[in-house]
Structures are given as C-alpha cells and as structure tokens.
N, CA, C and O atoms as a MOPAC input file, in Angstrom:
PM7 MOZYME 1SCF
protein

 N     24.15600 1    -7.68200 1    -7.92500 1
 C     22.90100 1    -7.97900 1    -7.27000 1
 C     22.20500 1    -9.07000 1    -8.10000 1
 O     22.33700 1    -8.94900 1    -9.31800 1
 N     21.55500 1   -10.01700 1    -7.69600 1
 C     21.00300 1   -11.42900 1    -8.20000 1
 C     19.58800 1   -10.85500 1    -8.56300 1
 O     19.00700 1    -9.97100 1    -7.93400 1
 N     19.20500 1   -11.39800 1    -9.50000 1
 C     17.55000 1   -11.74400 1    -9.42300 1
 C     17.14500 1   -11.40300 1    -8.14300 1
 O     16.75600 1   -10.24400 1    -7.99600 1
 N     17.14300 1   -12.22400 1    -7.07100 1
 C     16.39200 1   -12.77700 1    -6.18400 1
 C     16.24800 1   -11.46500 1    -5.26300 1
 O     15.13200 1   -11.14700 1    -4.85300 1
 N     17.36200 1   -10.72500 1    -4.95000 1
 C     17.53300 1    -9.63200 1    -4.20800 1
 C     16.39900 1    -8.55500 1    -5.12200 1
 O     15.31500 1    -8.31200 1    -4.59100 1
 N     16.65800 1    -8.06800 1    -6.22500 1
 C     15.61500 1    -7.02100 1    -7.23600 1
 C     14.26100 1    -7.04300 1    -6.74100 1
 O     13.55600 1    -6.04100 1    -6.61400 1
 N     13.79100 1    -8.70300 1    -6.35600 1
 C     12.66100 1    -9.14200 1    -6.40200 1
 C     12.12200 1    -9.08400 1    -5.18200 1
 O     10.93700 1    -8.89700 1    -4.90600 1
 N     13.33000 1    -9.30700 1    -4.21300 1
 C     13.23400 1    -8.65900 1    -2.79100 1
 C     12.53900 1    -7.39500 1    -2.49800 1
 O     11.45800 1    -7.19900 1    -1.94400 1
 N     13.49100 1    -6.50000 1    -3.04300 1
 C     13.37300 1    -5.45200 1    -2.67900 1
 C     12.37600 1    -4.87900 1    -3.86900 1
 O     13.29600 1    -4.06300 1    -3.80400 1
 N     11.67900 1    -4.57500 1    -4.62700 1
 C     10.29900 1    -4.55700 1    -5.06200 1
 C      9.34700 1    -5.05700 1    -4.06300 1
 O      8.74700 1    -4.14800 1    -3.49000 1
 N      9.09200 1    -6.05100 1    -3.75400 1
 C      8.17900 1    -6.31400 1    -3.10600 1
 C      8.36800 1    -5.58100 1    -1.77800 1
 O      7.34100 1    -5.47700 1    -1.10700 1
 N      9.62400 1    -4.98800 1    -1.21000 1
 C      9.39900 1    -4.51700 1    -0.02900 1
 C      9.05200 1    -2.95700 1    -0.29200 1
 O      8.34100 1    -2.31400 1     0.48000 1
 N      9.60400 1    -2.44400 1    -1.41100 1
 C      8.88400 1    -1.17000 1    -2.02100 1
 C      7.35900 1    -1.37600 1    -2.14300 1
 O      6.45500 1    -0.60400 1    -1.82100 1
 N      7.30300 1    -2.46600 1    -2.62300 1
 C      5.56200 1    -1.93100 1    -2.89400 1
 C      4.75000 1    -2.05900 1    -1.58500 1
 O      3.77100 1    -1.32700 1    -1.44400 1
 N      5.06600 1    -2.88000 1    -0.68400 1
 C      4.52600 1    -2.89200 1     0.80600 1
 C      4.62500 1    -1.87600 1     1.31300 1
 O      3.64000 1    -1.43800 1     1.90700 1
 N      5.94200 1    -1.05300 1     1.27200 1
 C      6.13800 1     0.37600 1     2.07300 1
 C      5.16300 1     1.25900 1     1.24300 1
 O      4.42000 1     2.01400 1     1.87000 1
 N      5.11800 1     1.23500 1     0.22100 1
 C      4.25200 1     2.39000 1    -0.31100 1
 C      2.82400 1     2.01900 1    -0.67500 1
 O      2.18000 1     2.78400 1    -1.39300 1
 N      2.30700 1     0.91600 1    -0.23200 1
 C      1.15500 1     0.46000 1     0.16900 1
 C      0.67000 1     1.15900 1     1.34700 1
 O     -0.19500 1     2.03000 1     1.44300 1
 N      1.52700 1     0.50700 1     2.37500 1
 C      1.37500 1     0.83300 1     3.78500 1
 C      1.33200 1     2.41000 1     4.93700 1
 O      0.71800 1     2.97000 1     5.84500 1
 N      2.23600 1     2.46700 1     4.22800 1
 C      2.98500 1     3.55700 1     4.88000 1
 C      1.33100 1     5.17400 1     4.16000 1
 O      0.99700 1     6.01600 1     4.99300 1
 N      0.95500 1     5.19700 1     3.34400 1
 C     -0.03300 1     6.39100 1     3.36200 1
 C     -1.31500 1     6.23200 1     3.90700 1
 O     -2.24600 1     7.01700 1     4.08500 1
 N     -1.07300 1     4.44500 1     4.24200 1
 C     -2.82000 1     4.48200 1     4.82500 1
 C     -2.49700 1     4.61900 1     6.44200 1
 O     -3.32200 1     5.17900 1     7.16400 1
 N     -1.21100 1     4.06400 1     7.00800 1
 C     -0.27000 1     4.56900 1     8.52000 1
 C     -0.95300 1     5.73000 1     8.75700 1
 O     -1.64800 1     6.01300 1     9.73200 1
 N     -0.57900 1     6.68100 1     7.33400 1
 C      0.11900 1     8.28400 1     8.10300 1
 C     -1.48200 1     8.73300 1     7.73000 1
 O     -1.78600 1     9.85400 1     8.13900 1
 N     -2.30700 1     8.14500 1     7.15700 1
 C     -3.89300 1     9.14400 1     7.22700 1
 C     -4.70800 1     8.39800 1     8.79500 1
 O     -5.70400 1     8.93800 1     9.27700 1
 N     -4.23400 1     7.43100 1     9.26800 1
 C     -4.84100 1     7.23200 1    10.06400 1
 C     -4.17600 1     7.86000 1    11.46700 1
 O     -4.98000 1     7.98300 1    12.39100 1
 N     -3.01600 1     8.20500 1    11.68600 1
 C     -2.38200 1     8.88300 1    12.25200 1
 C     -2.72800 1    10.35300 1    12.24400 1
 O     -2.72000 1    10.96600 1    13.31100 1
 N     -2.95700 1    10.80800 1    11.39100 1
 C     -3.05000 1    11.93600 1    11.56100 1
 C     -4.71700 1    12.66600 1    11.55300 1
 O     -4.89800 1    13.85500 1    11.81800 1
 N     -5.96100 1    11.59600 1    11.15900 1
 C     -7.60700 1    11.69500 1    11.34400 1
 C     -6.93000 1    11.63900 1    13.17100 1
 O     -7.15500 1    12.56000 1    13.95700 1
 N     -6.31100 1    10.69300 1    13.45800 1
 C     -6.46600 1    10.42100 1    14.78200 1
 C     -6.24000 1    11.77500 1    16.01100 1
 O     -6.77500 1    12.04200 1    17.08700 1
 N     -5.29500 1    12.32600 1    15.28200 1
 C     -4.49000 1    13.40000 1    15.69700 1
 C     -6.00100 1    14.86800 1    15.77400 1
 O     -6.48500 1    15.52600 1    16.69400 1
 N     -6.26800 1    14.78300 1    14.15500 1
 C     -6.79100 1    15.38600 1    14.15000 1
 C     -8.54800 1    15.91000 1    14.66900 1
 O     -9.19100 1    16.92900 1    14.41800 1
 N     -8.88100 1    14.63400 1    15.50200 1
 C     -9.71900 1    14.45300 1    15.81900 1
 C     -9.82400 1    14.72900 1    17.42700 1
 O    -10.78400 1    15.24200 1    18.00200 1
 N     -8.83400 1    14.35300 1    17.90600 1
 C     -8.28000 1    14.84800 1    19.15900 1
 C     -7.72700 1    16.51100 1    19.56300 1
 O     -7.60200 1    16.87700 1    20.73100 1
 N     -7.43000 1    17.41800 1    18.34500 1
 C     -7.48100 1    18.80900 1    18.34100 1
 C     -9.00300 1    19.69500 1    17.90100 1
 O     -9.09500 1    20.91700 1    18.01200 1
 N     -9.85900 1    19.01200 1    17.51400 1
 C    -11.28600 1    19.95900 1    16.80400 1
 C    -11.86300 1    19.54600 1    18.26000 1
 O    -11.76100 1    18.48500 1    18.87600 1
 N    -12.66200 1    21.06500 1    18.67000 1
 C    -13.86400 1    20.94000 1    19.03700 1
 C    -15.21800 1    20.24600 1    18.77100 1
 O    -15.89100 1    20.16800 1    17.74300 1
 N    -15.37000 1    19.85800 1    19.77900 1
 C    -16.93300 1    18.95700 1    19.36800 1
 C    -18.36500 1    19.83900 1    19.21700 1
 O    -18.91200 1    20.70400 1    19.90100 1
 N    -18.66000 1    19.18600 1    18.01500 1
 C    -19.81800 1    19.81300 1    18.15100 1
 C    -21.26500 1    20.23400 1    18.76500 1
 O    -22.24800 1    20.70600 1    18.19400 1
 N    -21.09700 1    19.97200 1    19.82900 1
 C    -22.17700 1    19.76000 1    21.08000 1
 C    -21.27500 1    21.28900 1    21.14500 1
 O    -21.54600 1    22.14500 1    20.30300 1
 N    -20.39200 1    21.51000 1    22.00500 1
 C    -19.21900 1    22.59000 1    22.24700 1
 C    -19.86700 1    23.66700 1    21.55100 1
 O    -20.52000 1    24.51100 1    22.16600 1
 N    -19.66600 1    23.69500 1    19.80700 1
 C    -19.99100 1    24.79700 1    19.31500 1
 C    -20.94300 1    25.12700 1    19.18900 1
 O    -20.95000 1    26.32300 1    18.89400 1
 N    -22.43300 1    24.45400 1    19.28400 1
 C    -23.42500 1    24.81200 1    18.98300 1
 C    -23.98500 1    25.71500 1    20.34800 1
 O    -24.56900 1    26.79800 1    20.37100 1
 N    -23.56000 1    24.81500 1    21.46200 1
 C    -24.00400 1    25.50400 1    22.89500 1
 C    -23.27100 1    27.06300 1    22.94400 1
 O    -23.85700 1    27.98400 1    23.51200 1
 N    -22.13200 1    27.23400 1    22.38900 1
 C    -21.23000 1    28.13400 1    22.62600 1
 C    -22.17500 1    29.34200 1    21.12500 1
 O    -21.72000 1    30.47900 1    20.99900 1
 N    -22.99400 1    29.04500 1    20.48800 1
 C    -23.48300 1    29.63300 1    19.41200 1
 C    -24.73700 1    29.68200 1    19.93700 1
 O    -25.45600 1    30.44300 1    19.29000 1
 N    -25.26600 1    29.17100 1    20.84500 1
 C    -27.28600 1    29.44800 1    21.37400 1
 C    -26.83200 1    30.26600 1    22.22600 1
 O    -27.68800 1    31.14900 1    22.19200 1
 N    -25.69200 1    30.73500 1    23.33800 1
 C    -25.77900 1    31.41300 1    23.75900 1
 C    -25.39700 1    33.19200 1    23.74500 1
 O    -25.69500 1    34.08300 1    24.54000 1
 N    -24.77200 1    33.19800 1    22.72300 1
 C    -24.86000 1    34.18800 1    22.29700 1
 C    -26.06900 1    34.87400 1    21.24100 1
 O    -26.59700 1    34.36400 1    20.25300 1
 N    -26.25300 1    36.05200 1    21.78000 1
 C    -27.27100 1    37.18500 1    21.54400 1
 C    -27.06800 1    37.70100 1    20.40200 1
 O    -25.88500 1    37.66500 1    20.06200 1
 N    -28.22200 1    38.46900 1    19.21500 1
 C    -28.23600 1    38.90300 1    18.26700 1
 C    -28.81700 1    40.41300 1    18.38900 1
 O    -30.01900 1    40.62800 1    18.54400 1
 N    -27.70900 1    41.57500 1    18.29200 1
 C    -27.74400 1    43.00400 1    18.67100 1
 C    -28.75600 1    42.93200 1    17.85100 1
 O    -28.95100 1    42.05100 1    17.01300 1
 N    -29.74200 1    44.32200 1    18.19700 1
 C    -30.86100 1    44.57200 1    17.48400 1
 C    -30.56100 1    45.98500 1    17.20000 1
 O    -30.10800 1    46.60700 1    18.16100 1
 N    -30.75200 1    46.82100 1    15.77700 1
 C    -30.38200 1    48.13100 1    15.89000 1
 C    -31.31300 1    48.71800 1    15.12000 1
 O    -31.17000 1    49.57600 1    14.24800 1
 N    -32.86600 1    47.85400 1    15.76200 1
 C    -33.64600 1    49.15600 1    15.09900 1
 C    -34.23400 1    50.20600 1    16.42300 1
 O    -34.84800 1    51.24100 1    16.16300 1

C-alpha cells in the first residue's frame, strides 16, 4: 500500500466518523419525535381527570 492510499483512507475514516454520529442522532430525534405524545395531548388528558376525595 503507497503513501497516497494510507492518506486516502484516513481521511475517509475521519469523514465516516465525523458524519455518520451526527446522521444517526438526527435520525433517530427524528424518529423519536414522531413516537412521543404531544404535549397539548397530555395535559388535556391530565385536566380531565378527577381527584377522589376521601374525607
């Protein structure tokens, strides 16, 4: 393997591992943003429920 190839492939390592964790957090906020309930949702779903009284 030459110089030139080493130097290659470093630089394509450091791009992939640049790249590739800011990919997979935006992939997966995305994901995860699309499975949570909204909070309008929970709060309405929390005013309407009642607080037993047991005196």
């Amino acid at each position: 393997m030459s110089l030139i190839d080493g130097i290659l492939l470093t630089l394509l390592n450091t791009v992939a591992c640049l790249a590739l964790p800011k990919l997979l957090s935006v992939i997966l906020s995305a994901k995860n943003q699309n499975t949570a309930p909204s909070a309008s949702a929970l709060t309405l779903q929390d005013s309407n429920s009642e607080m037993p009284s047991f005196s």
